[in-house]
C-alpha positions as CSV (number, residue, x, y, z in Angstrom):
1,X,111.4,52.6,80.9
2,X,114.8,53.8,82.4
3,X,115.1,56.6,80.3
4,X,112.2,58.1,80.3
5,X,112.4,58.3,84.4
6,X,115.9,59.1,83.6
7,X,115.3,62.0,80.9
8,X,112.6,63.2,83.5
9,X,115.2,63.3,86.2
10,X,117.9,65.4,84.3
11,X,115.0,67.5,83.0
12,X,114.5,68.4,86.6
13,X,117.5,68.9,87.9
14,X,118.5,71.5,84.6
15,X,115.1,73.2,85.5
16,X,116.1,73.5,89.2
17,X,120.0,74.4,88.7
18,X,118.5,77.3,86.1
19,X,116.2,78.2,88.9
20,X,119.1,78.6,91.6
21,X,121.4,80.5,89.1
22,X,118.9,82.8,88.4
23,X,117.4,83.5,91.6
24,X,120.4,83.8,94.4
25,X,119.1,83.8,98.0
26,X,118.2,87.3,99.5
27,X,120.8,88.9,101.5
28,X,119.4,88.8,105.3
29,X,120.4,91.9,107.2
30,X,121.5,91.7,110.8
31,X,118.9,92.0,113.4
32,X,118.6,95.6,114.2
33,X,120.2,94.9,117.7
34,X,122.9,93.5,117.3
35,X,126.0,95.4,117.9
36,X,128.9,96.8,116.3
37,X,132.3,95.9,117.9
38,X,134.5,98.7,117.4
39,X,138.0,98.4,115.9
40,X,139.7,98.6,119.6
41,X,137.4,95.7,120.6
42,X,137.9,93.9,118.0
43,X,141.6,94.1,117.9
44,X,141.5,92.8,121.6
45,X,139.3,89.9,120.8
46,X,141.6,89.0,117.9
47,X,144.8,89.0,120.3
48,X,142.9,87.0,122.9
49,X,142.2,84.4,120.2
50,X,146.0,84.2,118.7
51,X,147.4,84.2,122.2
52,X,144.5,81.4,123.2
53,X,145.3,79.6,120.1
54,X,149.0,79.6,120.6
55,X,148.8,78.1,124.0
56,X,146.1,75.7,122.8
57,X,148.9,74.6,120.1
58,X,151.6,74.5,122.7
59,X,150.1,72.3,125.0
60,X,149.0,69.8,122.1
61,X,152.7,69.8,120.8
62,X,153.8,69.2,124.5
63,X,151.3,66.7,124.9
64,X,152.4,64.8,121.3
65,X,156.3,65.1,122.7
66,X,155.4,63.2,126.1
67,X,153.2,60.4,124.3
68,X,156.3,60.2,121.9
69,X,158.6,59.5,124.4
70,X,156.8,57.4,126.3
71,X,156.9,55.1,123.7
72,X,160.0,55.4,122.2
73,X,161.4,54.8,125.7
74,X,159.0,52.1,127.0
75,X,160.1,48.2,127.0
């Protein structure tokens, strides 16, 4: 009984990977107003998000330093 629900079961799941090799999923375009950032923009969003980042990382490292200390030097 366990192999035939079991031969069943790999026979499906062959028949669905060949299915999903052979039929990758559609490319879906952009809605139509959606806009393009130009290179100038973009270059300003990216420095935004390293400088945002950065400070984001700082103040995690200071905050890991203080917590450290506290106890390390706590009784």
């Amino acid at each position: 009984m366990w192999n035939k629900y079991f031969a069943m079961l790999a026979m499906a799941a062959l028949l669905r990977a060949d299915y999903e090799i052979h039929n990758p999923p559609e490319e879906v375009n952009p809605p139509a107003n959606t806009r393009q950032l130009s290179s100038e923009a973009l270059a300003l969003l990216q420095k935004r998000w390293a400088e945002k980042a950065v400070r984001k990382y700082a103040e995690a490292q200071d905050k890991k330093w203080r917590n450290w200390q506290a106890a390390m030097f706590e009784e």
